[in-house]
MINUTI-508209 format. One line per 3 residues: number of its first residue (from 1); their letters; for each residue x, y, z of C-alpha. Coordinates in steps of 0.001 Angstrom, whole numbers, plus 500000, padded with zeros to 6 digits. Example, Ala and Ser with C-alpha at 12.3 -4.5 7.8 and 13.67 -1.06 7.14 Angstrom:
BEGIN
1) AS) 512300:495500:507800 ~ 513670:498940:507140
***
This chain:
BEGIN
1) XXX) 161983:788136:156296 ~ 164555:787688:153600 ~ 167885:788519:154242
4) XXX) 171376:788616:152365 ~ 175142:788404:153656 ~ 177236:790900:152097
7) XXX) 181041:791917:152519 ~ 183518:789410:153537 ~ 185409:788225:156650
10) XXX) 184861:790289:159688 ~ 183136:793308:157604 ~ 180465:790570:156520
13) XXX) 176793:791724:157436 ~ 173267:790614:156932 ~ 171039:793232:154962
16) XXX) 167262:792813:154427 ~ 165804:792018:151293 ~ 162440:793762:150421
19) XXX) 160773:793174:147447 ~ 160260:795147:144769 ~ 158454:795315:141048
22) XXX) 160349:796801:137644 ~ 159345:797947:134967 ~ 160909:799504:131942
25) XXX) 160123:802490:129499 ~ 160260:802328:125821 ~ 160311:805325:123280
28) XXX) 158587:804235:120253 ~ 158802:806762:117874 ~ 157140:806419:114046
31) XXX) 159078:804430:112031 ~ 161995:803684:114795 ~ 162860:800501:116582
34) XXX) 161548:801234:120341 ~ 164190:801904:122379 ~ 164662:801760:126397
37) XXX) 164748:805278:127753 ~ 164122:804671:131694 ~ 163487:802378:134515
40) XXX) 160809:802524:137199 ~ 161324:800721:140503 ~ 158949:800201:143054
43) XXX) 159085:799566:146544 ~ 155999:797470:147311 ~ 155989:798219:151135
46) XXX) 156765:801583:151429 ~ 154520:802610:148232 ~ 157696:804783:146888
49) XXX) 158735:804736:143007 ~ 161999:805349:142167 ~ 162937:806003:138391
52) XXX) 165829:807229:136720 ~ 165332:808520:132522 ~ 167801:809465:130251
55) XXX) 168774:813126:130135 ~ 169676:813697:126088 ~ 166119:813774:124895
58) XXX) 167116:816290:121853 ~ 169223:813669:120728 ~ 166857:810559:121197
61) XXX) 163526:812961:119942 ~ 164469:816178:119028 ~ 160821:817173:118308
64) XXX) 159658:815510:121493 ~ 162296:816684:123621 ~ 160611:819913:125492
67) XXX) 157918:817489:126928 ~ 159891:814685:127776 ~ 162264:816784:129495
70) XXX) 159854:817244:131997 ~ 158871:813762:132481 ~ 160989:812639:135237
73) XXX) 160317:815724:137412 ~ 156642:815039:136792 ~ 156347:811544:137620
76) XXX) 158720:812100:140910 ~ 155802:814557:141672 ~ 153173:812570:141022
79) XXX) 154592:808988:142713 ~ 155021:811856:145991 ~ 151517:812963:145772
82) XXX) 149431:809748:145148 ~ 152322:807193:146087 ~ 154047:804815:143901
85) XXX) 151874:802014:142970 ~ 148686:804447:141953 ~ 150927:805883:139767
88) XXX) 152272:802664:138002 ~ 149400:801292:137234 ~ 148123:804312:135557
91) XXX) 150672:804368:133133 ~ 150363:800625:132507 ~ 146921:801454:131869
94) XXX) 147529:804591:130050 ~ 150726:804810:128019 ~ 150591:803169:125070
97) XXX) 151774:805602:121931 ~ 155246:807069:121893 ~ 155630:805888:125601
100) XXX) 155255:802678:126644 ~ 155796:800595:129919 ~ 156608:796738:130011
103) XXX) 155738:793867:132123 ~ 155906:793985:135216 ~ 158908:792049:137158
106) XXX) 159126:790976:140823 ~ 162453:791107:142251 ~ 164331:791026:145441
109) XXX) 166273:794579:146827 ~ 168368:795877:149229 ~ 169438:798959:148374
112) XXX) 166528:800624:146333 ~ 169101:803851:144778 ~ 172220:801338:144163
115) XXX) 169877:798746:142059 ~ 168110:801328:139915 ~ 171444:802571:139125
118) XXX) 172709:799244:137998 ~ 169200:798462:135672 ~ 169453:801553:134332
121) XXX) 173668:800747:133044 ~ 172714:797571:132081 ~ 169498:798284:129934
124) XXX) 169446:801973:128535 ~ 171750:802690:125950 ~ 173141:806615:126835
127) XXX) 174939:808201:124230 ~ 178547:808161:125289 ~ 180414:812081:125723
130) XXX) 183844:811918:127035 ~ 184412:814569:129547 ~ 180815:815870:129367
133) XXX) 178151:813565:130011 ~ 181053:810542:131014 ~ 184575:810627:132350
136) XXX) 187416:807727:132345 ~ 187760:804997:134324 ~ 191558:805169:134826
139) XXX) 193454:801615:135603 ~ 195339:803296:139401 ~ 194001:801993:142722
142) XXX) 194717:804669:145325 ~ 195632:802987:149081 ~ 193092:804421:152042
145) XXX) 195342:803086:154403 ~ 198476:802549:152798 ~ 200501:803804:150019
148) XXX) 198334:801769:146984 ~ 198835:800634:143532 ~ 198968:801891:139981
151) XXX) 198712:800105:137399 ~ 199086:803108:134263 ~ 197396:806496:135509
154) XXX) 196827:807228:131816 ~ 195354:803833:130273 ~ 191200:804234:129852
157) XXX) 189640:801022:131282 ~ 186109:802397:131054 ~ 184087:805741:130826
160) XXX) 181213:805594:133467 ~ 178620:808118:133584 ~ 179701:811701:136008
163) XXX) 177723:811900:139193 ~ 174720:813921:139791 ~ 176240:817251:140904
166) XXX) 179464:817021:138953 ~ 180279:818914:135836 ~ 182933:816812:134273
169) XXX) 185756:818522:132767 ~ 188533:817248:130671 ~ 191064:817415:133612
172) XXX) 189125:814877:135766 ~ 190251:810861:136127 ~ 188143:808443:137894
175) XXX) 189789:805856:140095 ~ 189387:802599:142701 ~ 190463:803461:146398
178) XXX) 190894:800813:148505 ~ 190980:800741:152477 ~ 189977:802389:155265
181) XXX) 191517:804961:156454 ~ 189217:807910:154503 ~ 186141:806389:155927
184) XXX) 183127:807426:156598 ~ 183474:809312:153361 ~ 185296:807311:150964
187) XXX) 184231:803209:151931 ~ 186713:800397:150684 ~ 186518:799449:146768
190) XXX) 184456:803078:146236 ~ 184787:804828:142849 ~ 186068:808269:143284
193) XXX) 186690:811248:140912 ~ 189231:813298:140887 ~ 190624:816400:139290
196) XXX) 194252:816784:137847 ~ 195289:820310:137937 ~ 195183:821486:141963
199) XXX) 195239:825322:142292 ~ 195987:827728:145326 ~ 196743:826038:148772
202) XXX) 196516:822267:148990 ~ 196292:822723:152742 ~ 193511:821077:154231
205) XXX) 192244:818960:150737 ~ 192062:815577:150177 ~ 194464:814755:147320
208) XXX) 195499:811325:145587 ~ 199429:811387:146361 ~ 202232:810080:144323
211) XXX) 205254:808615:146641 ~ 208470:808684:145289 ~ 211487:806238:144829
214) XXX) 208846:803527:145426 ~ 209888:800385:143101 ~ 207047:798060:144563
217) XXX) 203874:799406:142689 ~ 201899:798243:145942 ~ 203287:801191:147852
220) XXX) 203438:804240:145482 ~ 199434:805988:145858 ~ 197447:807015:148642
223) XXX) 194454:809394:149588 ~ 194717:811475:152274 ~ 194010:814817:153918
226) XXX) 197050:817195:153050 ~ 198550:819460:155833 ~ 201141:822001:154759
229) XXX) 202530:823943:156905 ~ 205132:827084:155224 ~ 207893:829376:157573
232) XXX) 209414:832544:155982 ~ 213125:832067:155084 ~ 214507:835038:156832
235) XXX) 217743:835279:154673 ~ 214781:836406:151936 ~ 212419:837909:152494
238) XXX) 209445:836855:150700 ~ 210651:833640:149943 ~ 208409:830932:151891
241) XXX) 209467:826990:152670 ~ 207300:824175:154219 ~ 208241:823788:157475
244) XXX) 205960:820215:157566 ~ 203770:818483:155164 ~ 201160:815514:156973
247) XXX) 198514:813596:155433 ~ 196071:812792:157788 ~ 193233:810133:157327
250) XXX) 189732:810585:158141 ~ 189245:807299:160592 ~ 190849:808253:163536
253) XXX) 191906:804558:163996 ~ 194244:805155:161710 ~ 197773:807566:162128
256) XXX) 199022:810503:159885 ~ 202578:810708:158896 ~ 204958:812766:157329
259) XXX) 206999:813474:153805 ~ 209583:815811:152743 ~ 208776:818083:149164
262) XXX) 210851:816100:147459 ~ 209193:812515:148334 ~ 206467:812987:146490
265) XXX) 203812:814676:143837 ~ 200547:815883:143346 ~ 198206:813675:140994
268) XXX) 195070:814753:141721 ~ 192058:815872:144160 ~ 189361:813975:145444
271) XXX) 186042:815571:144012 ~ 183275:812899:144664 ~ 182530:809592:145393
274) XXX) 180713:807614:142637 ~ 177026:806062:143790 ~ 177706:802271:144299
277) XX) 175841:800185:142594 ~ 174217:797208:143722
***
C-alpha cells in the first residue's frame, strides 16, 4: 500500500496513494501545430476514467466544433458503459487523424478530481476571458477564525478558471480564506469566490467583512455568517434600525460576536468554493 502524509502539525494525515495511468489529447488540425486539448486519467483499480476537455471548440476548430462539442459527454458515457480501460485502449488504437492520444504515463494519486484539475492547468492552453470564462485572483486573505489580512482588494495576482456551476460576472473577486471557523464548507487555505455588489437582506449570508479602525492589516477581514436583526424607531414610523448585527461561524467550536453599523462594511459574498487542486 502506498501512502502519503499531507497537512502539517496536528492536522497532518496519511492518504493512500493508488495508481493511476495519463494520457493526453492532441488536436492536430491540417496545417496547424498539434495542440493539447484534454487529459484522460485513469484509475487502474476501480476501472473509472476521468477526463476533463476544453470547452471553446469554435475557437480552437470552428469547423470541427459541433462534433467535438460532444466529445466529452460521449466518452464519460462510454468509460460508464464499458469501464475505463476498454475505452482507453480503443482510442490508443483508434484515434489517429485530427485526434490523437499520447503515451501512456504511470503515476501515483490521491485525489483522482484534484489531480486532473491540476494536469489539465498545467498542460492545456485555454484561451483566457476575464469575467467570462476566468475571474481574478485578488491579493486579500479573508480570516475563518479571526479578523484576516489584505494585502490590496483591487491588485490582480492571477485569473483562474470560474467553477463548474458559476457564471462569472464582472462584479465577482476571488480570494484565499484562511482558518477554521467556516468549516465543513470553506477548509483552511480554500479558494473562494465572491460577489461585490450584495442586494436585499444580508441576514442569514455568508459575507467577506471589512472591520474598521483596524491599523494592523492582520485583523481587518473575516468570513462569516451575517445576522441582522432591525426594530422600528417608534418616533418614525417607517424608519427601521438594527437592533444587533452577529457573525456567526459555521464550526460550532468556534464563538460569534458582535459589531455596531458603523464598525464595519460590506465587501463581498461568498458564492463558491474553488475545486482544490492536488
Amino acid at each position: 500500500m502506498n501512502l502519503e502524509r499531507t497537512g502539517t502539525g496536528v492536522d497532518s494525515k496519511l492518504v493512500e496513494l493508488k495508481r493511476a495511468e495519463c494520457v493526453f489529447v492532441d488536436l492536430q488540425l491540417p496545417g496547424a501545430r498539434p495542440e493539447t486539448v484534454g487529459v484522460l486519467l485513469l484509475d487502474t483499480a476501480a476501472n473509472k476514467l476521468h477526463l476533463k476537455f476544453r470547452k471553446d471548440w469554435n475557437d480552437v476548430a470552428p469547423e470541427e466544433h459541433d462534433v467535438l462539442e460532444l466529445l466529452e459527454g460521449d466518452l464519460e458515457r462510454q468509460a460508464e458503459e464499458k469501464g475505463g480501460t476498454e475505452v482507453l485502449s480503443y482510442l490508443e488504437e483508434h484515434w489517429s487523424n485530427i485526434l490523437r492520444v499520447t503515451d501512456r504515463e504511470s503515476m501515483l494519486v490521491a485525489d483522482f478530481d484534484a489531480r486532473l484539475r491540476r494536469l489539465f492547468r498545467q498542460n492545456v492552453r485555454v484561451a483566457l476571458a476575464p469575467y467570462k470564462t476566468h475571474l481574478p485572483l485578488t491579493s486579500c486573505q479573508a480570516a475563518a477564525g479571526h479578523l484576516g489580512e489584505q494585502l490590496g482588494l483591487n491588485e490582480i495576482k492571477d485569473w483562474v478558471e470560474a467553477p463548474a456551476g458559476v457564471r462569472a460576472t464582472p462584479d465577482m473577486f476571488v480570494a484565499r480564506v484562511t482558518g477554521y471557523s467556516m468549516e465543513p464548507l470553506i477548509k483552511d487555505g480554500s479558494l473562494c469566490v465572491f460577489r461585490r455588489n450584495v442586494v436585499g437582506s444580508r441576514s442569514g449570508r455568508k459575507l467577506l467583512i471589512e472591520k474598521f479602525g483596524e491599523f494592523d492589516e492582520a485583523t481587518r477581514f473575516t468570513i462569516k455568517v451575517y445576522r441582522s436583526e432591525k426594530i422600528q424607531n417608534s418616533s418614525d414610523e417607517g424608519d427601521w434600525r438594527h437592533a444587533g448585527i452577529r457573525l456567526e461561524p459555521l464550526n460550532p467550536a468556534y464563538s460569534a460576536w458582535s459589531l455596531e453599523p458603523d464598525q464595519f462594511r460590506v465587501v463581498g459574498e461568498f458564492v463558491a468554493v474553488l475545486p482544490s487542486e492536488e
